[in-house]
N, C-alpha and C positions, 0 to 999 in steps of 0.2 A: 538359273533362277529367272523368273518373270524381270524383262525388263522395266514392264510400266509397275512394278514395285516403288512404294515411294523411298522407299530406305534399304539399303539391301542387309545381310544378315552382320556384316562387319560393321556398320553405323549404327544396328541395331544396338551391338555391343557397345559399341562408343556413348551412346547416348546413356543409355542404361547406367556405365561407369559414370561417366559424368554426373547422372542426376543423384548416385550413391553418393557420388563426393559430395555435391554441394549439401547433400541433407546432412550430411555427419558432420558438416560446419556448424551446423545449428545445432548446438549446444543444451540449450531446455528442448530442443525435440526430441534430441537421442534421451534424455532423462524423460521426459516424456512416454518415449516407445516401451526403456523399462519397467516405468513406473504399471504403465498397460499390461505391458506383459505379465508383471507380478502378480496384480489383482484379477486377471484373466483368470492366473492360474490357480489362483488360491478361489475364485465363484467357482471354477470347475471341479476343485474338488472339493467342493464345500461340502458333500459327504463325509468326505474323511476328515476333513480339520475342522468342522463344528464339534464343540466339546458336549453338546445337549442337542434335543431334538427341539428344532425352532418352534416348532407349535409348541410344544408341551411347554408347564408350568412344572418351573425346578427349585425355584426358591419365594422368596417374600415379593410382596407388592412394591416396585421401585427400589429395590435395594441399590446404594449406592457400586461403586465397581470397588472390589475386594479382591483376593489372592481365589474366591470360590469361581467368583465373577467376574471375569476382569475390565467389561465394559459397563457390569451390572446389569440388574433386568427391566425389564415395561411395568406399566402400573396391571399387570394380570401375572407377572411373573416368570416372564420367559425371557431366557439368556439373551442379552441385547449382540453379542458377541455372535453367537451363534446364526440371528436373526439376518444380522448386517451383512453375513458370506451368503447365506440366501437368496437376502434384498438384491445383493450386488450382483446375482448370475441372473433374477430377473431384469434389472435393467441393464447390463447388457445385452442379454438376448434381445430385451426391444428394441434397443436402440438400434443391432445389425439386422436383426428381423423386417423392422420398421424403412430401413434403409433400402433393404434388397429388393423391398416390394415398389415402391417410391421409383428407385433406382431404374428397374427392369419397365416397371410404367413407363416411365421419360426416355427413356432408350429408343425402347419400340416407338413412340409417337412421334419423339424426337427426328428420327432416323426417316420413318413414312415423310411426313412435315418436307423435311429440309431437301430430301432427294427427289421426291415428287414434284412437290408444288403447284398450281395452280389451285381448282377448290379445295384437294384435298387437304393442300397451307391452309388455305384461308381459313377453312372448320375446323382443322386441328388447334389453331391458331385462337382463333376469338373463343372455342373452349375454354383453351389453356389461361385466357384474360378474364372469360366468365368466371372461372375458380380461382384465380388470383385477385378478382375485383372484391371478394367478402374476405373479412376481417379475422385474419387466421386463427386463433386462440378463438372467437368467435363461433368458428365454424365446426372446428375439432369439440368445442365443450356440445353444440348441438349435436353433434355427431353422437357424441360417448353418451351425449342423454337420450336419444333416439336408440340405439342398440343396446343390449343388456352389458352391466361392466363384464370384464375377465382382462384378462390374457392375450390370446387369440383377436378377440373383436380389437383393442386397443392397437395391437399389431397393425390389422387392418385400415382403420379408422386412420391413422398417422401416415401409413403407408400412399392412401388413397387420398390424401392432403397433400403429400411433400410432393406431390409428383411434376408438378407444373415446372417450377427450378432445372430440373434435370433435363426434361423434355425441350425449354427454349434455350439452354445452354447446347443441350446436342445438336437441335436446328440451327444453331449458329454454326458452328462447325463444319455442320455437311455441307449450307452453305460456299462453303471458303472449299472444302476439299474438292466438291465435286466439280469446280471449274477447272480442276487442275488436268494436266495431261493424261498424266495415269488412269486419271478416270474416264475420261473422255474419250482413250483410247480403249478401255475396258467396254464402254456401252457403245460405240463405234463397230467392235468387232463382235458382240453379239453374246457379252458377255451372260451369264444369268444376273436378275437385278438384285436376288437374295447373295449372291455371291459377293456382289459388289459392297452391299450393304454391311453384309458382316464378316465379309475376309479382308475385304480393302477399308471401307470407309470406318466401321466401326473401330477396328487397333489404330486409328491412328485420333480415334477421339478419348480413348482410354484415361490421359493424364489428366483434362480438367472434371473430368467424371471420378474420377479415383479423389480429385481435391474435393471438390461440391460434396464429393458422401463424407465426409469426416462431419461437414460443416451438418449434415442432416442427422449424422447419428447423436451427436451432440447434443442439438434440438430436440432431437424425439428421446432421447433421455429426458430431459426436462420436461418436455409435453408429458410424458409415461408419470414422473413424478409432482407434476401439478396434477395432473387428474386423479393422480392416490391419492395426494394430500386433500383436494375437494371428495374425496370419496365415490370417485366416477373412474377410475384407473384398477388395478388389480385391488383384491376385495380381502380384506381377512377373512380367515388368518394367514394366508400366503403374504410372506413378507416382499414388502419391496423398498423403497428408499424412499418413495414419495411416501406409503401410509404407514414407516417408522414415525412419518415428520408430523402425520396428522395431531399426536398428541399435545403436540407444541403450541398447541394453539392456545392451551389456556398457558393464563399467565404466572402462575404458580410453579409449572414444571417450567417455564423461559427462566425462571429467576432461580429456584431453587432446585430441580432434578436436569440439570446441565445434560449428563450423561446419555439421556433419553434422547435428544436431537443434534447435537454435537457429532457425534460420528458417522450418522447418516447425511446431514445437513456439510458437513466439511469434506466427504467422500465426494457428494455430487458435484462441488465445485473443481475438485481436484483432477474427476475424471472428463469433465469438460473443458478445463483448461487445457489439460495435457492432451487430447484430443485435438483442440483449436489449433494448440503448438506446432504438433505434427501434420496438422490440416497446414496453417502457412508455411511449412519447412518442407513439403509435397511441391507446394505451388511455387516456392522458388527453388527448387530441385528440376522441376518439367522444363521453366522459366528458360526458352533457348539462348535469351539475353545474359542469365546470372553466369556468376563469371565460376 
């Protein structure tokens, strides 16, 4: 095995154990993980376990939840039950979608930035301040009103926002690693610099990049369902969590059709928490300090 390795394959394993242990200490994480996994699995087969087809109109206007209904329907008539396993595989898909794109952004510039440096820092750098200097919710709502809404474009739009975060967290890193010997010894002998970059230097930036995306899928869950609920996010009739919520707005269904924003509106919090949870039960798992 390469000696200038920073870690060799038996510490790899040690580390790895260690960071399982400390996560399984954390208690609302591990509930956390299964609460994700359940709702994962039930948006993914939201074919088979939706009772009605979420577009279609199957009973009354608003009917309250009944033994027919069990979460009841929208003021047009479609299974709220139905709609919400829907809602729930759109936003998650944004939110991982949203992520990867964000994610793989800030890598790459991240990685250039920190291993290079001189102009190339500098302009990677006062980019990354130029799109961090405007007001985020700001920038995204221009964005989604500039592009046509959907799907796809909102993906993007979020992706092509989150990116800054990832990118100066990974330039910090390379920073730190690439002074070390292994690397010095790697660009010394003649190493290739893609090799260096993404056989050596990248796995060993892996943990706060795996923490930082939880903390982004989260957000771009929320981004995804502000923009449905403003009507700039996915469009009906494709259901999603934010424009389950838009109905909420009048005050007639807040007070009296509960049903209608209740289980999209308590999902979104649920899946954010639980997300955050195991976002900090990650970050003191890597944590070389936690005990």
């Amino acid at each position: 095995m390469n000696k200038h390795k920073l870690i060799d394959a038996e510490e790899v394993h040690n580390v790895r154990s260690n960071a399982w242990k400390r996560f399984l200490k954390h208690k609302l994480a591990v509930v956390s993980a299964v609460f994700l996994a359940v709702v994962f699995i039930c948006a993914l087969l939201a074919p088979l376990l939706a009772p009605y087809d979420p577009n279609k109109v199957v009973g009354g206007f608003s009917d309250a939840p009944n033994t027919t209904f069990l979460l009841g329907t929208d003021q047009v008539g479609r299974d709220v039950l139905s709609r919400l396993l829907y809602a729930t595989r759109i936003s998650l898909f944004v939110g991982l979608a949203a992520t990867a794109v964000s994610t793989v952004i800030g890598v790459i510039l991240g990685l250039i930035s920190g291993f290079f440096g001189g102009w190339i820092d500098m302009m990677i750098m006062r980019f990354t301040d130029m799109v961090m200097s405007f007001p985020y919710i700001l920038l995204v709502l221009v964005s989604a009103a500039i592009f046509k809404p959907g799907l796809y474009n909102i993906i993007l739009i979020l992706g092509f926002v989150d990116w800054p975060g990832v990118a100066r967290l990974v330039r910090g890193n390379v920073l730190s690693i690439r002074e070390t010997n292994f690397i010095q010894g790697d660009i010394v002998s003649g190493m290739p610099k893609r090799y260096i970059l993404f056989s050596e230097i990248l796995p060993n930036t892996i943990a706060p990049i795996l923490v930082y995306a939880t903390s982004v899928i989260a957000l771009s869950m929320l981004d995804e369902a502000a923009l449905s609920f403003l009507g700039m996010g996915i469009q009906p009739p494709q259901a999603s969590l934010g424009n389950m919520l838009n109905g909420a707005q009048s005050l007639s269904i807040l007070t009296a059709k509960p049903w209608l924003w209740i289980p999209p509106g308590v999902l979104i919090i649920l899946l954010v928490i639980s997300i955050n949870f195991i976002g900090d039960a990650l970050r003191d798992a890597f944590d070389p300090s936690g005990k």
